[in-house]
C-alpha positions in Angstrom: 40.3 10.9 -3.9 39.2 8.0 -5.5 42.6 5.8 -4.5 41.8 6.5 -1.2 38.3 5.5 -1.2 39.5 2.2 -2.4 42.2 1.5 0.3 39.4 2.4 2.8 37.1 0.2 0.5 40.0 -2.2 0.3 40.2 -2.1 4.4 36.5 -2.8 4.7 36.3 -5.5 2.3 39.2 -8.0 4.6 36.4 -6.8 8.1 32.9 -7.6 6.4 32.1 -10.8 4.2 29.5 -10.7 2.3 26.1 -12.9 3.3 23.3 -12.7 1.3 20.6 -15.4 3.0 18.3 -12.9 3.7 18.3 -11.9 0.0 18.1 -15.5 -1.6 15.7 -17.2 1.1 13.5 -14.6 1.6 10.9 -14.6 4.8 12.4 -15.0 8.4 15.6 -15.8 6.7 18.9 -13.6 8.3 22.2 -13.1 7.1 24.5 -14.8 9.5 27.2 -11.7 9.0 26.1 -8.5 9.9 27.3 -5.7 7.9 29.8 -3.1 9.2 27.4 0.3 9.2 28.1 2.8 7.2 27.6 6.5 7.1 27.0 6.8 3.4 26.1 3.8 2.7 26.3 3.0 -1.4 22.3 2.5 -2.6 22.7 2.0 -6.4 20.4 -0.1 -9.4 22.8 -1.1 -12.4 21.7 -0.9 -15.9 23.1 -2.8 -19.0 22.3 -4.7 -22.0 23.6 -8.4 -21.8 27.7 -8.6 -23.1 28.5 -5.0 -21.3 30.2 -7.3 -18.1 27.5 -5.5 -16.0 27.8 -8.8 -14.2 31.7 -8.1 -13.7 31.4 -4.5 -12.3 28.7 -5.2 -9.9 30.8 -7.6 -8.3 33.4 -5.2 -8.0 31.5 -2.8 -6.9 30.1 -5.0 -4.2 33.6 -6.0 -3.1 34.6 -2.4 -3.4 31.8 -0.5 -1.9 30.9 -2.7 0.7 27.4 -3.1 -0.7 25.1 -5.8 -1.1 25.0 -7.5 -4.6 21.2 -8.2 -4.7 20.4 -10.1 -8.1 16.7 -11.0 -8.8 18.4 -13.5 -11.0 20.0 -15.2 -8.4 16.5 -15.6 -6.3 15.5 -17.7 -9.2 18.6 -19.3 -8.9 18.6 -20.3 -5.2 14.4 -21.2 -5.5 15.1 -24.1 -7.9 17.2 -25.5 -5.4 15.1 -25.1 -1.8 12.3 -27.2 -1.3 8.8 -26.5 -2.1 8.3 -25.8 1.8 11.1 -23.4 1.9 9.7 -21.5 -0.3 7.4 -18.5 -0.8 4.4 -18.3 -2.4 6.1 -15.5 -5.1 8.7 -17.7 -5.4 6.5 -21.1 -6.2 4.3 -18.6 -8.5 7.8 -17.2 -10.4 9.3 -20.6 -10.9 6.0 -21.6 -12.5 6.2 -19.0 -15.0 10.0 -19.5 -15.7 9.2 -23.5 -16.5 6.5 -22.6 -18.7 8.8 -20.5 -20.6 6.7 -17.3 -19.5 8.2 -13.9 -18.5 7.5 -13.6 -14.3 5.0 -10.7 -14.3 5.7 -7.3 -12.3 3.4 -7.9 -9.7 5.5 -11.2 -8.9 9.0 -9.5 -8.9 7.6 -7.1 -7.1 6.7 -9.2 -4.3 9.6 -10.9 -3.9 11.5 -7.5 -3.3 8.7 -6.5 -0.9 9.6 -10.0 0.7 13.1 -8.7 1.5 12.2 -5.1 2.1 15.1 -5.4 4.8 17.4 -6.0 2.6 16.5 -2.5 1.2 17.5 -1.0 4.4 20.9 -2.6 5.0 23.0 -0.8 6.7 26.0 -1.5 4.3 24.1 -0.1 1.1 22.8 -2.3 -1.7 23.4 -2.8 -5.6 20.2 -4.2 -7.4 20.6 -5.5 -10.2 18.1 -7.0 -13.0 16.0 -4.4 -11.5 13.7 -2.6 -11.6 12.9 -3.6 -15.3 10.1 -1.5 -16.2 8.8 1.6 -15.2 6.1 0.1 -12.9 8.9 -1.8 -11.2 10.9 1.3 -10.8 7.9 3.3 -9.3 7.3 0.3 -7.2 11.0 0.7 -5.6 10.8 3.9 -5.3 7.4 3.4 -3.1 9.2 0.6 -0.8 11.9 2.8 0.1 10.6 5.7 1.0 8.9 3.2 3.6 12.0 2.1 4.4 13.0 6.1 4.9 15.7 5.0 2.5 16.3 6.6 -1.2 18.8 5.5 -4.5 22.1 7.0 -4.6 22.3 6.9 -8.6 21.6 4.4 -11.3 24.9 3.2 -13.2 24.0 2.5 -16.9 26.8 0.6 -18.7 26.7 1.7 -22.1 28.6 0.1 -24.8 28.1 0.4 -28.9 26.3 -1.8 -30.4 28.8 -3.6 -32.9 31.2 -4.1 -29.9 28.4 -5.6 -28.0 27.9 -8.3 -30.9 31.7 -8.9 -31.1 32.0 -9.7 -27.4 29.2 -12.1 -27.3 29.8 -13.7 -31.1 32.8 -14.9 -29.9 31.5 -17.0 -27.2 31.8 -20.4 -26.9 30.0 -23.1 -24.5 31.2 -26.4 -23.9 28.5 -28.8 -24.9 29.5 -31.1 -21.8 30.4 -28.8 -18.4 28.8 -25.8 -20.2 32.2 -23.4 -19.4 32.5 -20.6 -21.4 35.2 -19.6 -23.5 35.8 -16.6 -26.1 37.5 -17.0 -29.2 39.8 -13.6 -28.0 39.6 -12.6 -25.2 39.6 -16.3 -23.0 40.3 -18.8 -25.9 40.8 -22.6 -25.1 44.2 -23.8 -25.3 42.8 -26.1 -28.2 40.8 -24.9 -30.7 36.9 -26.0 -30.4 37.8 -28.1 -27.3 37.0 -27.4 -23.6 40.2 -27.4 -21.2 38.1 -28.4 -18.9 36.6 -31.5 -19.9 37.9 -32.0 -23.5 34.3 -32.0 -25.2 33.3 -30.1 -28.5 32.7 -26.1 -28.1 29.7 -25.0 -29.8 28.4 -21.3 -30.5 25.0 -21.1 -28.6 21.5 -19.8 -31.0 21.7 -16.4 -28.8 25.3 -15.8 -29.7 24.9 -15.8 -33.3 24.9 -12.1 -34.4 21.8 -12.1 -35.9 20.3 -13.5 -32.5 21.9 -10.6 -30.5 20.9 -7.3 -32.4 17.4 -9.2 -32.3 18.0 -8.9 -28.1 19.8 -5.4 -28.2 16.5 -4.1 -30.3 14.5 -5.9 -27.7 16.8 -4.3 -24.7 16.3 -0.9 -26.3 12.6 -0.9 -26.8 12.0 -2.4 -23.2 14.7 0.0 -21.2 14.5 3.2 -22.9 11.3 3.9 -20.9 13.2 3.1 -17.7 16.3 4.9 -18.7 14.3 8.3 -19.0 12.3 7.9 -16.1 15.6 7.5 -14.0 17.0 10.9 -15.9 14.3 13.0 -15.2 14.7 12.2 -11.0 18.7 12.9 -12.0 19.5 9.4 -11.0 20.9 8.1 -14.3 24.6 7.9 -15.0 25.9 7.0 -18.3 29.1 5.2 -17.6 31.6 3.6 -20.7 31.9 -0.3 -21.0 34.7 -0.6 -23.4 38.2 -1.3 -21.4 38.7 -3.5 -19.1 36.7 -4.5 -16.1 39.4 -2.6 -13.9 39.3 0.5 -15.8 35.2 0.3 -16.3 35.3 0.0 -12.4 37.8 3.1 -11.9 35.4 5.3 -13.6 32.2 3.9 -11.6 33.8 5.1 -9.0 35.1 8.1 -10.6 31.4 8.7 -11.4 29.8 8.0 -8.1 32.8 10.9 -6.2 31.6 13.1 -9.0 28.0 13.2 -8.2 29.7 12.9 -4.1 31.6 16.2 -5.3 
């Protein structure tokens, strides 16, 4: 079952290509390719403390499913480079808070997904990811798309222990010039402590000492738990494994996703 769904996935992928103006601009903006519609179209919210490669699987699910990859993180992203007239109001107000250093508060986030609320309804299915973050958030989606006659499919949680989690993002290394990132085992430079692709000094960033990141994980913990229940009790959270590789992490997404299907 599932290698099928993936040559039909496969098939879709080479007639659709993904466009996400509407998502990153926000207001009148419109994707310039339209999505091919679906009749189950995948609606799904991924879950997973930084160094699971939550970034990895969702695009691969995004490629695989046909779905939208819609990142909050990436409408920060794309409003530091538009001009002040391009954009929003919740988008001048967000960047605001990011210079200052500040966390962007709910009511914030939350308008910049109301902004997009047709993103929500896309007719090729969605993945969102970086949120909801909290529970208000989370009630807060769930609101918008029962406007939008729409509901979540499930919400993937990539779940990996801790000490595995410390020794994938301990062995990081940023180059202190072009900023690409290495890992002392998995992607390692082809000279020790220099950058292939610039020849500067590699340097182990404050956050990816191990003391910095079980500071974070304790942080993650405390701030999703909350969220993590709340998606169990609606029987929308599903635990999937992060140690392997991205392409057998991604098999058993989808493995997950035909069992809840099945």
């Amino acid at each position: 079952m599932v290698a099928a769904r993936r040559a039909s996935y496969l098939r879709l992928i080479m007639q659709v290509k993904s466009d996400r103006t509407a998502w990153l601009k926000g207001g009148t903006a419109q994707c310039k390719v339209a999505p091919k519609k679906l009749a189950h179209p995948h609606r799904l919210v991924l879950l997973g403390a930084p160094g699971v490669g939550k970034g990895t699987q969702a695009e691969l699910l995004s490629e695989g499913l046909g779905a939208c990859h819609l990142s909050t993180g990436d409408i920060f992203r794309a409003a530091k480079t538009l001009d002040a007239c391009d954009r929003t109001p919740n988008m001048t107000s967000a960047l605001g808070y990011m210079r200052r250093g500040d966390l962007v508060p709910d009511e914030i986030v939350l308008g910049l997904v109301a902004e997009r609320s047709g993103c929500l309804r896309c007719r090729g299915g969605f993945l969102l990811d970086g949120f909801p973050r909290t529970v208000a958030q989370a009630e807060a989606l769930e609101e918008a798309l029962g406007k939008q006659k729409v509901a979540l499919e499930a919400v993937l949680s990539y779940d990996l222990p801790l000490e595995q989690i410390v020794a994938r993002l301990s062995g990081r290394r940023t180059c202190s010039v072009c900023k690409s990132v290495f890992h002392v085992t998995t992607r390692p430079p082809k000279m020790s402590g220099i950058c292939d692709h610039c020849g500067a000094a590699l340097y182990q960033r404050e956050d990816d000492r191990p003391e910095s990141i079980r500071v974070r994980m304790a942080a993650y913990e405390k701030s999703t738990s909350p969220l993590s229940e709340f998606y169990r009790s609606k029987g929308l959270l599903v635990s999937v494994s992060a140690e392997g590789t991205p392409e057998e992490i991604f098999e058993r997404s989808l493995k997950a996703l035909d069992g809840r299907a099945g």
